[in-house]
C-alpha positions as CSV (number, residue, x, y, z in Angstrom):
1,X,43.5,-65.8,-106.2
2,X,40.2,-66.1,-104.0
3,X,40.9,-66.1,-100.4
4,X,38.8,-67.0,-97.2
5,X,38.8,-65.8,-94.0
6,X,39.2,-67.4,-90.3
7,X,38.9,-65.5,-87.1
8,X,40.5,-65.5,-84.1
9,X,38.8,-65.6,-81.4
10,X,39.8,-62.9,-78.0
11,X,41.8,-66.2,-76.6
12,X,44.3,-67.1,-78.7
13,X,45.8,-70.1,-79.2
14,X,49.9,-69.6,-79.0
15,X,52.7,-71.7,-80.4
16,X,55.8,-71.5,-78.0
17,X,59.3,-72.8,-79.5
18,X,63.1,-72.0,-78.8
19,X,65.6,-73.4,-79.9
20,X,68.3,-74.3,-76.9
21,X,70.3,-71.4,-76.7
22,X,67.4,-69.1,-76.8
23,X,65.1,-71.0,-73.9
24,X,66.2,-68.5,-71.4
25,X,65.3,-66.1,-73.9
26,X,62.3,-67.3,-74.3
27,X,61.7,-68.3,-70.7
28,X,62.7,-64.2,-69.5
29,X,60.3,-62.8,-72.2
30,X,57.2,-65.4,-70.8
31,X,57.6,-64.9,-67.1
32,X,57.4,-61.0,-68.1
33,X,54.4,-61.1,-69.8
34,X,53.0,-64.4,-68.0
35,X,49.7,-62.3,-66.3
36,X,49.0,-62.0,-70.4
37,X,49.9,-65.1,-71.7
38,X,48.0,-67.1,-69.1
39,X,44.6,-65.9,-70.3
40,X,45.5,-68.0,-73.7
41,X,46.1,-71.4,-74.8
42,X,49.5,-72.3,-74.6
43,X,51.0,-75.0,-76.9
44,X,54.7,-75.7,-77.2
45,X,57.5,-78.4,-77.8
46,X,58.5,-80.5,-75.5
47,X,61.5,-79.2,-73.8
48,X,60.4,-76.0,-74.0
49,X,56.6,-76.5,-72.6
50,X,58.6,-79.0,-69.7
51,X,60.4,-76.0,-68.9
52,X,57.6,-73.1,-68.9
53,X,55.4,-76.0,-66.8
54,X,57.9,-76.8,-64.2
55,X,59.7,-72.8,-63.9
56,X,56.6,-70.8,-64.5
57,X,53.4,-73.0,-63.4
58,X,51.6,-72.5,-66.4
59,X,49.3,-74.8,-68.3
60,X,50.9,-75.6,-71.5
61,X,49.6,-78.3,-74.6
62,X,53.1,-80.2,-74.8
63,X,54.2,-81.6,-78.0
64,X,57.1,-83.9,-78.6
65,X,60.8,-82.1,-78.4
66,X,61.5,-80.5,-82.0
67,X,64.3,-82.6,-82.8
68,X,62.0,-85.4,-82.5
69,X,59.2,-84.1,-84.5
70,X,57.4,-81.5,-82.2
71,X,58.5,-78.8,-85.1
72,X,56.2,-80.8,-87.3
73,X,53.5,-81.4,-84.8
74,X,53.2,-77.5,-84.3
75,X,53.1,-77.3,-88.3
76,X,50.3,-79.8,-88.7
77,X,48.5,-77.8,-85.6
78,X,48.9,-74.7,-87.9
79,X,47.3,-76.4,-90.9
80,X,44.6,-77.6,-88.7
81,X,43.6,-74.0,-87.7
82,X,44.6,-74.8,-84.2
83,X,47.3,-72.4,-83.6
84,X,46.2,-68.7,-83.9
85,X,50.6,-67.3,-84.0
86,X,53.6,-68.6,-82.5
87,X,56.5,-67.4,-80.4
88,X,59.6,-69.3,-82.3
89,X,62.9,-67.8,-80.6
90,X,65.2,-69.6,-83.5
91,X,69.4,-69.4,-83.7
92,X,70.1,-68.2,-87.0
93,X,73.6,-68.7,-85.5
94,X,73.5,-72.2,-84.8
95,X,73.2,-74.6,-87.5
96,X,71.0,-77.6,-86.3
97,X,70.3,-80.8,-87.5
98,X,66.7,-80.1,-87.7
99,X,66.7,-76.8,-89.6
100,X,64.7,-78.3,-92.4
101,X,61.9,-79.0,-90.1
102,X,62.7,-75.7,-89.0
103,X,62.5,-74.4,-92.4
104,X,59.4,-76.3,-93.1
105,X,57.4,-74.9,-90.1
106,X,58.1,-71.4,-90.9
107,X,57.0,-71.7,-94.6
108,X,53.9,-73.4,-92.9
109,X,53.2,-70.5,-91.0
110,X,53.6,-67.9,-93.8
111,X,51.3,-70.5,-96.3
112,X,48.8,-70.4,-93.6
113,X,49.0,-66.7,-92.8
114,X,49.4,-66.9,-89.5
115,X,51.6,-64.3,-87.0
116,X,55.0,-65.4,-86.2
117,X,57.4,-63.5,-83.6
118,X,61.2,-65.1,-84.2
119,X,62.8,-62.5,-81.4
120,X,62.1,-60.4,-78.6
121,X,61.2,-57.2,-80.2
122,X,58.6,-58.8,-82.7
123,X,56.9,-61.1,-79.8
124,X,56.5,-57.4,-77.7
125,X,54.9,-56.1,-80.9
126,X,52.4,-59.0,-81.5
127,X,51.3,-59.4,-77.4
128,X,51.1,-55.5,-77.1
129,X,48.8,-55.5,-80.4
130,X,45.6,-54.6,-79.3
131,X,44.4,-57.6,-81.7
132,X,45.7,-59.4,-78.7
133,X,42.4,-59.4,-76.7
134,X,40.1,-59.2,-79.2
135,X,38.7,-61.3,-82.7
136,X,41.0,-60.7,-85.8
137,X,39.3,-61.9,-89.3
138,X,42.5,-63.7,-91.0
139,X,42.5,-63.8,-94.7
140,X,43.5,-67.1,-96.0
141,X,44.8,-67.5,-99.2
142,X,42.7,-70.2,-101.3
143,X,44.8,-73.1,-102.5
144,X,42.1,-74.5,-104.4
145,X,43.6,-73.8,-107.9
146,X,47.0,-75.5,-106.6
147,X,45.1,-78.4,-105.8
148,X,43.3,-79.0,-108.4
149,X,46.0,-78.1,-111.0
150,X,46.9,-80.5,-114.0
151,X,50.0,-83.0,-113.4
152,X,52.1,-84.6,-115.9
């Protein structure tokens, strides 16, 4: 498969989602790293980007609430090569009634190639990466054969 490349640029664009019993998970983890995180553009769902606004003063791109398509909106934002890796505290114990937007937006990111950080310990490793603060060259996988493949 031929693949292309993208590059981050030294401010990165961040996805933030939690699902509701993780949001003070995800709220904790933010205001301890919030001197880092502010340097970078911050996107996230709804509820979540009302809550970082309104508890932690930052600046935050807000998207619909999950439930109501804000999921989606961050996968579409991924295609678009707007979102550089994202910050998704998920429940694995709490089925929703969203979890196949869920499961949609974390195949995006995978298809996409981009980072994703699903708990506290892989979100320490990704901001403490010294990739953090400086250009990455992503590969991208080229679809092009998938595209243009035969249908019956």
């Amino acid at each position: 498969m031929h693949t292309d490349n993208r590059t981050f640029r030294g401010k990165k664009k961040i996805a933030l989602v939690a699902h509701d019993n993780k949001k003070r998970d995800l709220l904790e983890w933010i205001k301890f790293n919030r001197d880092l995180l502010s340097q970078h553009e911050l996107w996230a769902t709804g509820t979540t980007g009302r809550l970082l606004e309104g508890e932690l003063g930052l600046d935050v791109i807000r998207l619909q609430s999950g439930p109501l398509g804000g999921d989606l909106q961050i996968g579409s934002k991924i295609v678009e090569g707007e979102i550089d890796f994202m910050i998704f505290f998920w429940d694995p114990l709490e089925p929703l009634p969203h979890d196949p937007d869920v499961k949609a937006l974390l195949r995006i990111a995978v298809v996409w190639n981009i980072p994703v950080a699903c708990n506290r310990a892989s979100a320490d490793y990704i901001i403490s990466s010294p990739l953090m603060t400086q250009p990455y060259e992503r590969t991208l996988p080229d679809y092009a054969v998938h595209l243009e493949r035969e249908l019956r």
